[in-house]
DRENSE-354942 format. One record per residue (C-alpha): x, y, z; residue in one letter. Coordinates in nm, 2 decimals. Layout:
> X, Y, Z, A .
...
//
This chain:
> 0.00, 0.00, 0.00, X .
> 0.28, 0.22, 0.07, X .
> 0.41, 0.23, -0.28, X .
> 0.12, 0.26, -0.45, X .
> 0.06, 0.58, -0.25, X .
> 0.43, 0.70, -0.29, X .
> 0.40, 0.65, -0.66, X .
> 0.09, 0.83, -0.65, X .
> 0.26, 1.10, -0.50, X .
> 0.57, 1.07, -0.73, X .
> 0.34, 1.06, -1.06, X .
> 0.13, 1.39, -0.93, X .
> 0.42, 1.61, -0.85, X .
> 0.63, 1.47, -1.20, X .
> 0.26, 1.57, -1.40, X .
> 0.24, 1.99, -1.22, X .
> 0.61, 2.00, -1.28, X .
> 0.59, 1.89, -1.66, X .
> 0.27, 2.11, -1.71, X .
> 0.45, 2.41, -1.55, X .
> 0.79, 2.39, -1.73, X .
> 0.62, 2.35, -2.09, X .
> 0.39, 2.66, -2.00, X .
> 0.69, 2.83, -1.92, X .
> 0.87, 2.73, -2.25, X .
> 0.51, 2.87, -2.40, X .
> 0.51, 2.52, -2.58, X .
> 0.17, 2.34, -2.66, X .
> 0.21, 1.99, -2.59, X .
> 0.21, 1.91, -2.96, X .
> 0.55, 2.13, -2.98, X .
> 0.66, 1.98, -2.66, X .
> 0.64, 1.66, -2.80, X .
> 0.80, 1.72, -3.15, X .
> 1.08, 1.92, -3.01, X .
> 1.16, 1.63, -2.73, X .
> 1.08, 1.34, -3.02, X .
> 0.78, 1.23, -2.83, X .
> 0.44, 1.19, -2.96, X .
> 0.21, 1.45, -2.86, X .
> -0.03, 1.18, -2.66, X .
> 0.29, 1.06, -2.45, X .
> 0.28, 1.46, -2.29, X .
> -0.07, 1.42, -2.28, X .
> -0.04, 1.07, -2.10, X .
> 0.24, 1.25, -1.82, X .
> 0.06, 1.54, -1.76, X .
> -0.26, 1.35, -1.71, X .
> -0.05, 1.11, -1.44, X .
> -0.17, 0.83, -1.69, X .
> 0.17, 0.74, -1.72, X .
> 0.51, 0.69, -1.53, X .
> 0.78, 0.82, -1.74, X .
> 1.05, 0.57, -1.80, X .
> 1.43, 0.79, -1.74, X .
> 1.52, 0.85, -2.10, X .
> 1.15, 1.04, -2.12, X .
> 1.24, 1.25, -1.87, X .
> 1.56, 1.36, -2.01, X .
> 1.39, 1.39, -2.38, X .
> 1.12, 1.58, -2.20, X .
> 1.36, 1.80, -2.03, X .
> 1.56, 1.88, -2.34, X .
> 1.23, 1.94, -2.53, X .
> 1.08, 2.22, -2.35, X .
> 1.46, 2.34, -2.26, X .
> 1.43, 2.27, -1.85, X .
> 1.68, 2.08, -1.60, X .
> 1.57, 1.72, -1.56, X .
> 1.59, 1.81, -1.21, X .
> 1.32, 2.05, -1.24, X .
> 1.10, 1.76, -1.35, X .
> 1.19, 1.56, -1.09, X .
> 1.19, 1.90, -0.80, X .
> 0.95, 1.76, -0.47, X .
> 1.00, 1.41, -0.55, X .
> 1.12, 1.19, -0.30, X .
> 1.04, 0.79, -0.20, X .
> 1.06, 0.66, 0.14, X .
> 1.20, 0.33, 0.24, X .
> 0.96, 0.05, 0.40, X .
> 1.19, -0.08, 0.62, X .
> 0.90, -0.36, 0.75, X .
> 0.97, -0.53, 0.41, X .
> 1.35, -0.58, 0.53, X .
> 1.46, -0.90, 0.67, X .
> 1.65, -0.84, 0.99, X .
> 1.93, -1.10, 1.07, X .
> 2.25, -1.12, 1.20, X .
> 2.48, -1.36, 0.98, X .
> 2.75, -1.47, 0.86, X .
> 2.95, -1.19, 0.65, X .
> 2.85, -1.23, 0.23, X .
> 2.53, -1.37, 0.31, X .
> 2.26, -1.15, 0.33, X .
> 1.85, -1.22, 0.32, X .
> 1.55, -0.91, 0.23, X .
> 1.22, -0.95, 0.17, X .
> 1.12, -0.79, -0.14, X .
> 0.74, -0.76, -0.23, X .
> 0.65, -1.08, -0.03, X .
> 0.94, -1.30, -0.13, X .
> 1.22, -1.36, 0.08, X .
> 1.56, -1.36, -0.09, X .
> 1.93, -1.43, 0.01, X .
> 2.27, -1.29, -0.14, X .
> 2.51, -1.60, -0.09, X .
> 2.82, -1.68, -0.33, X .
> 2.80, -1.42, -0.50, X .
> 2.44, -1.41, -0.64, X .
> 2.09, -1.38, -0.55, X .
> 1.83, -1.65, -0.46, X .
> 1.50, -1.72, -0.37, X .
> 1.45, -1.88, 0.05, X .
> 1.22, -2.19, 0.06, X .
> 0.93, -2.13, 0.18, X .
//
């Protein structure tokens, strides 16, 4: 539930932050999108948080309507849920997380999925 709501969050603040820059370029989304060699629904699908941009959209975007890609990315942020850690004290190289449910162990040099 946590992400879901982070990402929420995330996708919101991205959207006002794209729609403000490109206003401040005085682009239409159309120009936006030819400039940054995106189609003109893809600025339509960010703005509209219909869609999480992927990294080399937000540096297209960016260079598109001439901003920082830090300025898209201004009042972002994404908080760690440490309750989906595994806490244990062993042996040095071995390590075990939980990620989304599954519990998983670092041991010889690569990652594996704990038995249930």
């Amino acid at each position: 539930m946590l992400d879901e709501v982070q990402s929420t969050r995330a996708l919101d603040r991205f959207a006002r932050n794209a729609v403000e820059l490109r206003r401040r370029a005085g682009l239409s989304q159309v120009d936006a999108g030819l400039r940054a060699g995106l189609h003109r629904t893809e600025i339509s699908l960010l703005e509209r948080r219909l869609r999480m941009p992927q990294l080399d959209t937000v540096l297209r975007l960016a260079g598109g309507i001439e901003a920082d890609p830090r300025e898209l990315l201004e009042g972002l942020a994404w908080d760690l849920d440490r309750g989906r850690l595994w806490e244990t004290t062993s042996a040095p190289g071995h390590y075990e997380v939980t990620v989304a449910g599954q519990r998983v162990t670092w041991e010889a040099g690569r990652w594996t999925r704990a038995e249930r």
